[in-house]
Every structure is written in structure tokens, then in C-alpha cells.
VEXVEXLUM-298444 format. One record per residue (C-alpha): residue in three letters; z, x negated, y negated. Coordinates in nm, 2 decimals, padded with zeros to 4 digits. Example, Ala and Ser with C-alpha at 12.3 -4.5 7.8 and 13.67 -1.06 7.14 Angstrom:
NODE resn      Z      X      Y
NODE  Ala  00.78 -01.23  00.45
NODE  Ser  00.71 -01.37  00.11
//
This chain:
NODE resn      Z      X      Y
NODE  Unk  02.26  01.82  00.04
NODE  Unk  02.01  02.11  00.12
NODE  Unk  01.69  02.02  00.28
NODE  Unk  01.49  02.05 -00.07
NODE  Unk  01.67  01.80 -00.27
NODE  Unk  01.66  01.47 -00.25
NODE  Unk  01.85  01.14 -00.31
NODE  Unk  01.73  00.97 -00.68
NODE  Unk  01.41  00.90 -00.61
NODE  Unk  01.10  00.92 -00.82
NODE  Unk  00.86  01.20 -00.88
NODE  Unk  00.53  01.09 -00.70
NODE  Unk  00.34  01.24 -00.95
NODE  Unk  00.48  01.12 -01.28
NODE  Unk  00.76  00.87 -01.19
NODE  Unk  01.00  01.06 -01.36
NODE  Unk  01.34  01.12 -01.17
NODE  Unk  01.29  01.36 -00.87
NODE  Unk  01.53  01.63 -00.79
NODE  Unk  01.36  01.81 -00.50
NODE  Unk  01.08  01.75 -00.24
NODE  Unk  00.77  01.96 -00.17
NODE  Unk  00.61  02.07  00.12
NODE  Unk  00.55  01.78  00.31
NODE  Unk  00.84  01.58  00.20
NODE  Unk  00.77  01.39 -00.10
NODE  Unk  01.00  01.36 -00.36
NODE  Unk  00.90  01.53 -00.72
NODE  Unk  01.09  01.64 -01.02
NODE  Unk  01.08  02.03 -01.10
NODE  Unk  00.77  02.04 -01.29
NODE  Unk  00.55  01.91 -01.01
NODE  Unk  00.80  02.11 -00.75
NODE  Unk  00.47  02.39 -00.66
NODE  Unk  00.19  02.13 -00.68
NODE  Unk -00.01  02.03 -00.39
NODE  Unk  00.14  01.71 -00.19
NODE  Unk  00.00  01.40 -00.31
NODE  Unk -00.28  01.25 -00.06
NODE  Unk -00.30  00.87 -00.07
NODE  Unk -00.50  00.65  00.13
NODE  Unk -00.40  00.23  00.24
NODE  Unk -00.60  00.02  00.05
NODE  Unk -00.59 -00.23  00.32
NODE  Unk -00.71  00.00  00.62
NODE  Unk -00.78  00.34  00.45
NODE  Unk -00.57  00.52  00.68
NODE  Unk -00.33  00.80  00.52
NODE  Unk -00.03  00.66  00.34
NODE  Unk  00.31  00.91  00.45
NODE  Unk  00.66  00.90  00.20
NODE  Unk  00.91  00.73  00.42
NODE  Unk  01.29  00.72  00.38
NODE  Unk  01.42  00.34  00.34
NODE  Unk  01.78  00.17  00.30
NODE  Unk  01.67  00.15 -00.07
NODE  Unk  01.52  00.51 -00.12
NODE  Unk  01.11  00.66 -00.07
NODE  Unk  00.80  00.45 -00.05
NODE  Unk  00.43  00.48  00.04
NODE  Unk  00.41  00.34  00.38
NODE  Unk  00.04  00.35  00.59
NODE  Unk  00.03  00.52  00.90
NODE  Unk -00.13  00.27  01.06
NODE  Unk  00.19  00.07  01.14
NODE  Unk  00.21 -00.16  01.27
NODE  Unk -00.09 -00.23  01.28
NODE  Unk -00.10 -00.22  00.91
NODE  Unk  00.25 -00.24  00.74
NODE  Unk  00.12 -00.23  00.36
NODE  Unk  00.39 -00.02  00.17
NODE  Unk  00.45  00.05 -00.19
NODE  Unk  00.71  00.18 -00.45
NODE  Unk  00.63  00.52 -00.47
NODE  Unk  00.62  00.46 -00.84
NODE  Unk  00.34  00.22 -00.80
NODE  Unk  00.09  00.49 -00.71
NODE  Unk  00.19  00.80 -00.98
NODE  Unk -00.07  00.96 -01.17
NODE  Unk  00.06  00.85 -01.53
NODE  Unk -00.20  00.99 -01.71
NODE  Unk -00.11  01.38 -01.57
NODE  Unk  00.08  01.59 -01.81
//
């Protein structure tokens, strides 16, 4: 596998199926491939929220672990409403 695809994951984006990643490592699908990476801060601590790798595939995790270990399903924070 060649460093811009990706394992089935979800576009964090639009939660579609992603097939590459962008710039900084998040998974997208190929109509989100050239748009900016997603920023996303913890809702517990405010810190910056990085995708991480898992056993089970990407997820939001804060990067204030471990002080903070809040995580979400990277579908849980798409922009649904984006075309």
C-alpha cells in the first residue's frame, strides 16, 4: 500500500468511504483528496484533536493524552451538511 492510500476508513469530511489521505494524514475519499486537513478541537480540554491509527481503523484522539484521553469515531465529527 502506497503512503496515500489508506485502509477502509472514513472520509473525515463526509463519512463516505475513504480511499486516500491528505496532507497531514487523515483519511478522505477523492472528492475531499485537495481540501485543507480538517482542524478539530477536544471538547473536554480544547486542545487539538490528531487522526490516529487503531487495531480497529482511524479516530479523533486529543493531544492532550493522557492527560485527556477523549477519542471519537472519526465519523462522529464529519461535516454532513458539506456537498
Amino acid at each position: 500500500m502506497n503512503k496515500r492510500e489508506t485502509k477502509m476508513s472514513k472520509c473525515v469530511f463526509c463519512g463516505k468511504n475513504a480511499t486516500k489521505t491528505n496532507r497531514e494524514g487523515q483519511p478522505v475519499c477523492k472528492d475531499h483528496k485537495d481540501k485543507e486537513p480538517k482542524d478539530v478541537g477536544c471538547p473536554e480540554c480544547g486542545m487539538p484533536m490528531k487522526i490516529r491509527e487503531g487495531r480497529y481503523g482511524y479516530f479523533w484522539g486529543c493531544e492532550g493524552y493522557p492527560q485527556c484521553d477523549k477519542t471519537y469515531p472519526v465519523e462522529a465529527l464529519t461535516d454532513e451538511d458539506e456537498d
